[in-house]
N, C-alpha and C positions, 0 to 999 in steps of 0.2 A: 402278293396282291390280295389275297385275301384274307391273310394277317390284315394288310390294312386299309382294305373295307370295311372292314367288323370292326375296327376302331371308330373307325369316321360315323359308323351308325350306333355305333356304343358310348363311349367316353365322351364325343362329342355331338350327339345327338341331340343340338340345341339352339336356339339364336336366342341371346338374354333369358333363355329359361330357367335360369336358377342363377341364386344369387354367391357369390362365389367365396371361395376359403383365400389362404392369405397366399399370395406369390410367398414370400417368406418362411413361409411353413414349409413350401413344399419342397420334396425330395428328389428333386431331380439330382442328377450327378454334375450338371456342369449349368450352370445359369447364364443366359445369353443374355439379362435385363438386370441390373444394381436397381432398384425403385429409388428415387430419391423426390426431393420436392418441387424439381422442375414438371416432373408428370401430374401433377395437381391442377388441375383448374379450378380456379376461383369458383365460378358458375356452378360447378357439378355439386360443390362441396357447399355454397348456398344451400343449393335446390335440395341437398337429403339430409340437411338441417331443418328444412321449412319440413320437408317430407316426413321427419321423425316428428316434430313438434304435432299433425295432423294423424298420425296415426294416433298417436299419444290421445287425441281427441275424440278419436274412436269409442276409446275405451271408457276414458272420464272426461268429461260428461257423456258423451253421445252415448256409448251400450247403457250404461247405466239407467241413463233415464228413459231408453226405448224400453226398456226390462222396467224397470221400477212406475213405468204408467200401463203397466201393462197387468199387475197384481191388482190384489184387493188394498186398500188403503193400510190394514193392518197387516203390512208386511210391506210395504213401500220403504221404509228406512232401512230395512233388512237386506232387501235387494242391492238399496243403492252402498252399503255397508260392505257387503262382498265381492262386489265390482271392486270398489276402492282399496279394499286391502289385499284382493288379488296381485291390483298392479303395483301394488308396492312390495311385496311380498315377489311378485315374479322378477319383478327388476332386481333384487338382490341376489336371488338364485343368478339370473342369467349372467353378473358382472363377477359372483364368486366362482361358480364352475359349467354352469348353461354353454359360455362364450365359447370355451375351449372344449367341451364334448361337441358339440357343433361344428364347430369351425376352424379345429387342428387337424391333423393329419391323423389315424387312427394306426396300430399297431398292430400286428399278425393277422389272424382271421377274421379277428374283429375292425379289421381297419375299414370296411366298407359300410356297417353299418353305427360305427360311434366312434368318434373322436377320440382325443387322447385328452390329456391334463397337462399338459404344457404350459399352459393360457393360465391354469387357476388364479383365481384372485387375479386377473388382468395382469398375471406377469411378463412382464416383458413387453408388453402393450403402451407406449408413451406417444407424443404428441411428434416424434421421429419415424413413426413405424407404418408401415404404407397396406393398403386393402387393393385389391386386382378387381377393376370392373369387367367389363365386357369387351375391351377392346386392348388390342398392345398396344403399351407403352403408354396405358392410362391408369392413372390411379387415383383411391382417395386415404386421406389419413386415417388410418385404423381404429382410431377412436369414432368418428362419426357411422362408421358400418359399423359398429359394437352398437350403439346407440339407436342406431336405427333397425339392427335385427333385436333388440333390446325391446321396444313397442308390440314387436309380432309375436314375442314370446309371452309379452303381459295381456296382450286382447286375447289368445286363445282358449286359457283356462275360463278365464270371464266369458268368455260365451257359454260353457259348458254347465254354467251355473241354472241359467234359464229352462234348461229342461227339467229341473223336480225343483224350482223356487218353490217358496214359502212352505218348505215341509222338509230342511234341513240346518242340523246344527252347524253353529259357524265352528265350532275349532276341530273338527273332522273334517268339514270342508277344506281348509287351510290347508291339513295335513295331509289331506287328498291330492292340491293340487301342487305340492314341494314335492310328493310322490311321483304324480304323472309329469311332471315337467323332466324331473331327472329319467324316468325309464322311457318313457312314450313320444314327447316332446323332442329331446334333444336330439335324439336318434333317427326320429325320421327325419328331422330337420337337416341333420348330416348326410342321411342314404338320400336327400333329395335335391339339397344344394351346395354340397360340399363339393368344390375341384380346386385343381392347382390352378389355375390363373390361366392367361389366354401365353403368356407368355412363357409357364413352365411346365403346361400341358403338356408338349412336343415332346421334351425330354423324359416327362412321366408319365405317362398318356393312361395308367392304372391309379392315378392319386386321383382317385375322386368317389365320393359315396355310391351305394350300392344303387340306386334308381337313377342317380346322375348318368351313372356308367351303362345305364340299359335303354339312356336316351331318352327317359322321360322328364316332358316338358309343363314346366310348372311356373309359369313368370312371379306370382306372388300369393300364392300361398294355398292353390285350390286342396291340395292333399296336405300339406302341412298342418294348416291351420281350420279350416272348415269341416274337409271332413274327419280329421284327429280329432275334431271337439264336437261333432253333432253323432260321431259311432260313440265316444264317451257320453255324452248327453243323454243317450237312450239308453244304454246299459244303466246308467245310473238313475234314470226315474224307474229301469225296471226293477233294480234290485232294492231302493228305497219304499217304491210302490207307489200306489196312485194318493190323491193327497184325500183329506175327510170331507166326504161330501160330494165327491166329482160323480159329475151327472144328477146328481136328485139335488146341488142348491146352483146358485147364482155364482158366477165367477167371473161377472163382467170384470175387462180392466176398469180400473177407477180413475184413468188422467188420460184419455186418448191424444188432449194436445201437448203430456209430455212425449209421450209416442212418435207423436209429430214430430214433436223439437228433435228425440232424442234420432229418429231417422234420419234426421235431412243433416245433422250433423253426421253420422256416420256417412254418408254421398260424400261429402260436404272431404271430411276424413279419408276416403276412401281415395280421393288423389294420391293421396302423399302414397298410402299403400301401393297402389298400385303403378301408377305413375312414376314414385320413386324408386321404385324394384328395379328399373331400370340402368341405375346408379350413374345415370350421367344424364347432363340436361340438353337431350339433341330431339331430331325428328322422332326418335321410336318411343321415348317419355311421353315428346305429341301423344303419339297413336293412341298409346297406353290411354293418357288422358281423354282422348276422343271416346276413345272404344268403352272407358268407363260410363263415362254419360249418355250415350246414347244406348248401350245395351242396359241398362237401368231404367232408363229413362222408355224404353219398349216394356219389359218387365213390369214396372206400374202399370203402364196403359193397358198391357195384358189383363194384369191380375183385374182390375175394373171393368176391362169389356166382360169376362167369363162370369164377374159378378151377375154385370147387368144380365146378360143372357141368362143366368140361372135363377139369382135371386130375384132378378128386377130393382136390385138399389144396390149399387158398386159404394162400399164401404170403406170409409177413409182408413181402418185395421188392416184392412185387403188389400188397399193403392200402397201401404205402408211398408208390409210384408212382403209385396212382388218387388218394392223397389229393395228391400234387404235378398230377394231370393235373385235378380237380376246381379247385383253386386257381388256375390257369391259367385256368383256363373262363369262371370267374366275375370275373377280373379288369374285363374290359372292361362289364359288366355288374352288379356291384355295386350303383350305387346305383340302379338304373334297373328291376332286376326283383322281383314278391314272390317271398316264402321259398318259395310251393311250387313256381312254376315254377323258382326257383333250385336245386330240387331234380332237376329233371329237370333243367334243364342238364346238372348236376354228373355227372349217372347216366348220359346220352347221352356226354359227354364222355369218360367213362371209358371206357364199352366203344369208341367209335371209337379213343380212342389204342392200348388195349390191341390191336385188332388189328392198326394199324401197328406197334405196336412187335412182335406176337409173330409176325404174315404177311408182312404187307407187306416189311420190312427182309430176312427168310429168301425172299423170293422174289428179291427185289433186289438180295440180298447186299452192299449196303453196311454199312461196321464205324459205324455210331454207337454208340462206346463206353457213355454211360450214356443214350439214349437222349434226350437234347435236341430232335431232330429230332421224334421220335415223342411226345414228351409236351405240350414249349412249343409247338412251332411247329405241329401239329396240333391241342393243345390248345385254343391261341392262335385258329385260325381258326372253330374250332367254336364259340365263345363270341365269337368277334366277330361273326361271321353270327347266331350266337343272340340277342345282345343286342337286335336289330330285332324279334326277336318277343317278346321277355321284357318290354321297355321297354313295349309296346303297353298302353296303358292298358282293351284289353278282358281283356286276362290278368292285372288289375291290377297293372299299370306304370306306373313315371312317369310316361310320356311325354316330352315335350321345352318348352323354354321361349323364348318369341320374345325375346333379349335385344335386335333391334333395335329396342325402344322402352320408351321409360321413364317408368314402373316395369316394369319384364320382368312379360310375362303369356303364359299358356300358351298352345299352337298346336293346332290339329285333327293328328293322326295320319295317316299315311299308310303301312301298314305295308311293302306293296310297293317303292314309291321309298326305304323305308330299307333292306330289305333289298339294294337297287340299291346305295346307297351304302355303305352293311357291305361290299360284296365291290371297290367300287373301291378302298377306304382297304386289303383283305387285300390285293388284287393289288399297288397300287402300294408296299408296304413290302416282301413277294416279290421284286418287279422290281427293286427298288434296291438294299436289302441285298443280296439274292442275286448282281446283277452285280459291284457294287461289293465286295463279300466274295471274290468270284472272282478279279476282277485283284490285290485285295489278297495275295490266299494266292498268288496265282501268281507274282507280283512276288518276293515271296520267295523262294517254294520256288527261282528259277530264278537268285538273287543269295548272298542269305547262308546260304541252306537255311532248311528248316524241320522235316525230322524230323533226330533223330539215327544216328550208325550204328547196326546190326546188333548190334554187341555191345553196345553201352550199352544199348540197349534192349531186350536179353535179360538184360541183368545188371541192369537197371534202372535209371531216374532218378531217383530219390533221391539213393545214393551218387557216381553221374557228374557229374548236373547242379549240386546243392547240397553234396556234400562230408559228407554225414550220413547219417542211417538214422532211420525212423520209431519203430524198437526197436529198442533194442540188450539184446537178450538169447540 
């Protein structure tokens, strides 16, 4: 009996909070489900096509150009330069060996916290081969989950950029982030949403990554992706250093209405993220959807009232920033909380980032360029530790689903022991990134470099780096 309690609060300690490894992969001894292509639905496999193309969006145009209006103009090309070849650069890692550190089955000790190489170079992977959603006896074709964990792999280094812009060289960057993706990325990606399937759970009820297995719930990416790239963010302005000039000259952004644009396209994107994490197009995609927009949409209105109360003139950088620190909040809780606590989320989340980014950083004086530290990675922990209360099914929440037995049936709540596990899954994606981002940046800084000189970097990266100018007028 208490063998398997401790499953039901371990291995399956979830309702859609993580997005899953392949039935096929996994290791049970006796398989109760053949996948074939009657478990497909049409619907599902639209909807995380549209949902990969909107992430995709995310990244190019939308971070891009929320980043790239947000520098000085000489260095706006440069911005939009390393967004762009982040994501072309991450998408090839992730279809040569990203897929399969991820989303295989891992081997001996190491099977909990990194996958195996089975997958490399998409072996074995064809237009026959099936992915395990959230439910038995549903599935999608393995290519479209490749594709669409493909998107989450390319926006997360791109975020990480924004924290020491316009005061680093692009091909240490690069090499920076084909580094962190293979040690830092992939791994928690696995310890966070790697399991066997709802269908081959039962028989392996151990096949699943190390945070999956401790029941932490993450619907779309709040530890994954946010805070892995905003704990690397700050390591990396701190060990690059602050840029020339910070604090004694001007460093307004120079395009607030790319800022604009480039935000409302990330909202805009932020469906398919989050909404399609869900991996199938039913009521809890709804929620997901719901809870996106209204918790975002409180997060603006916050970040503007605290304006107006402080400053007296609520700032359209401000209304811009609470709707990106709202979106962050809500990621890892999506599907899992209703619209009204999804609105408090949204509105807590806002004012905590807002004072890191406007005290915290000014007492600390470190240069986080567009604030990555203070929006993701803060963002990111407020709403991973929120999700344990939002999820609670007496704040009408989910709850969670016992997939180690089939048909998957729902578990008693414990809100405490999750909030236990919400803070092991923050810390140990902290502890990893953060070290592993450290000797990364330092490896460099101390071999090929990684800022440029004094003069390029007054005259700007743009014309030094890339040979062009964002305008030429």
């Amino acid at each position: 009996m208490k063998l398997a309690t401790k499953l039901a609060a371990g291995a399956g300690l979830a309702l859609f909070a993580a997005l899953p490894a392949w039935a096929q992969d996994a290791a049970a001894p006796a398989a109760t489900v053949t996948p074939d292509a009657s478990m497909v639905n049409k619907g599902d496999v639209a909807w995380m096509l549209v949902s990969s193309a909107l992430v995709l969006m995310m990244s190019v145009p939308g971070l891009a150009l929320f980043y790239g209006g947000l520098v000085r103009t000489k260095n706006m090309l440069s911005v939009l330069m390393q967004v762009l070849t982040i994501v072309c650069v991450a998408s090839l890692v992730w279809v040569c060996w990203g897929y399969s550190m991820a989303f295989t089955a891992g081997s001996g000790a190491t099977a909990p916290f990194v996958g195996g190489f089975s997958k490399v170079l998409l072996s074995g992977v064809n237009v026959s081969t099936f992915a395990a959603t959230f439910s038995n006896g549903v599935y999608l074709p393995e290519l479209v989950f490749v594709v669409f964990q493909l998107t989450f792999a390319a926006i997360t280094p791109a975020l990480i950029v924004g924290a020491f812009a316009e005061r680093v060289k692009f091909t240490p960057l690069i090499l920076f982030v084909v580094a962190w993706l293979t040690i830092v990325y992939f791994p928690i990606a696995h310890m966070v949403w790697y399991w066997a399937g709802p269908d081959f759970l039962p028989a392996n009820p151990t096949d699943a990554g190390y945070l999956w297995g401790k029941g932490a719930l993450d619907f779309a990416g709040g530890t994954v992706v946010h805070i892995n790239a905003g704990i690397a963010g700050l390591v990396g302005c701190l060990v690059i250093g602050k840029r020339i000039g910070y604090k004694s000259e001007p460093m307004a952004p120079h395009s607030l209405v790319m800022t604009m644009i480039g935000a409302s396209l990330l909202w805009v994107g932020w469906f398919g993220f989050n909404a399609g994490s869900n991996l199938e197009a039913n009521g809890l995609a709804g929620l997901a959807f719901i809870n996106t927009l209204v918790a975002t949409a409180a997060a603006g209105a916050a970040w503007a009232l605290i304006e107006q109360i402080i400053h007296k003139k609520p700032s359209l950088l401000g209304a811009a920033s609470g709707v990106v620190a709202g979106l962050v909040a809500i990621t890892p809780a999506a599907g899992f909380a209703h619209p009204m606590t999804s609105i408090v989320l949204g509105a807590v989340a806002s004012g905590v980032c807002f004072f890191f980014v406007t005290t915290v950083k000014n007492k600390l004086k470190y240069d986080d360029s567009l604030d990555v530290f203070g929006v993701h990675c803060i963002g990111g922990i407020v709403g991973a530790i929120g999700t344990a209360i939002v999820a609670d099914p007496a704040l009408g929440g989910q709850g969670w689903i016992n997939y180690t037995v089939m048909p998957a049936v729902a578990g008693a709540y414990d809100l405490g022991a999750q909030l236990v596990t919400q803070i092991i899954a923050v810390a140990v994606t902290l502890f990893w990134s953060g070290l592993v981002s450290a000797a990364l940046f330092l490896a460099l800084k101390y071999t090929i470099g990684l800022r440029p000189s004094a003069e390029v970097e007054v005259e700007g990266l743009d014309i030094n780096e890339h040979g062009e100018r964002a305008y030429n007028y």
